[in-house]
C-alpha positions as CSV (number, residue, x, y, z in Angstrom):
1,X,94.3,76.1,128.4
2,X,95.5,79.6,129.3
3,X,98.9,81.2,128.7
4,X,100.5,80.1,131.8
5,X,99.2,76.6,131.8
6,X,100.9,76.1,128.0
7,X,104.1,78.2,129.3
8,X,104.0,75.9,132.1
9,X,103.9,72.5,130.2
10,X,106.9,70.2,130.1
11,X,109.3,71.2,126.7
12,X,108.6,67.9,125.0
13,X,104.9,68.5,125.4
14,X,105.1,72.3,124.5
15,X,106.7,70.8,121.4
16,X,104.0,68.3,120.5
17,X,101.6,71.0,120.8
18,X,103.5,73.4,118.8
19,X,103.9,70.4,115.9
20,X,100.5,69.4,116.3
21,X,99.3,73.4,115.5
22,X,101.7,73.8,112.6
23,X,100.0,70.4,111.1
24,X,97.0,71.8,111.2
25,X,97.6,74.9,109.6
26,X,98.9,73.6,106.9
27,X,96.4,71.3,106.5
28,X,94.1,74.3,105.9
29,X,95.8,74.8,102.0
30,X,96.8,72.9,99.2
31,X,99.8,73.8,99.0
32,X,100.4,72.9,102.6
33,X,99.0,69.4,102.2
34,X,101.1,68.8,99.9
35,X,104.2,69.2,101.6
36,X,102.7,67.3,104.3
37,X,102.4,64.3,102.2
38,X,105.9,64.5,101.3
39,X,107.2,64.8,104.6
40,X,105.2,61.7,105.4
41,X,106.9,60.3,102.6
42,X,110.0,60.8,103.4
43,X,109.8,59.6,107.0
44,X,107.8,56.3,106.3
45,X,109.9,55.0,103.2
46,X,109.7,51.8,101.7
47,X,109.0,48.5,104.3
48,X,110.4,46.4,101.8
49,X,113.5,47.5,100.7
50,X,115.9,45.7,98.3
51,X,118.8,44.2,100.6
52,X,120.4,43.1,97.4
53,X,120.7,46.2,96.0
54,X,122.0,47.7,99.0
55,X,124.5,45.0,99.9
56,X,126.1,45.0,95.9
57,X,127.1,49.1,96.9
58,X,131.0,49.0,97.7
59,X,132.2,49.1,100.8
60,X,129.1,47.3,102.4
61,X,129.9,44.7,105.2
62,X,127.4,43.0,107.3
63,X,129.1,43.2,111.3
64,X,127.4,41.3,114.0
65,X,126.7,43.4,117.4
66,X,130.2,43.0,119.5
67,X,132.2,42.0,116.7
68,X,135.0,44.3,115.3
């Protein structure tokens, strides 16, 4: 892909590529895998998390959608 075609490209594609690039940099060191793994980390967290704990925090309510 030359210059022009990548200048060219729609922004949220120019933005994939650019992500997609900085991912593979850093997957060239260490130190860059590292923080790699705990940005996935931090994205993907727990599937199961403990409602209970959540709902004994103060102030929790539980609103159904179109209710005030």
């Amino acid at each position: 892909m030359t210059f022009d075609e990548v200048m060219n490209l729609p922004y949220g594609i120019f933005l994939s590529l650019v992500e997609q690039n900085t991912i593979q940099d850093m997957m060239q060191t260490d130190e860059g895998r590292e923080i790699l793994d705990k940005i996935r980390r931090f994205k993907n967290p727990r599937k199961h998390a403990d409602l209970d704990a959540i709902r004994s925090f103060k102030g929790y309510r539980v609103e159904k959608v179109g209710e005030k």
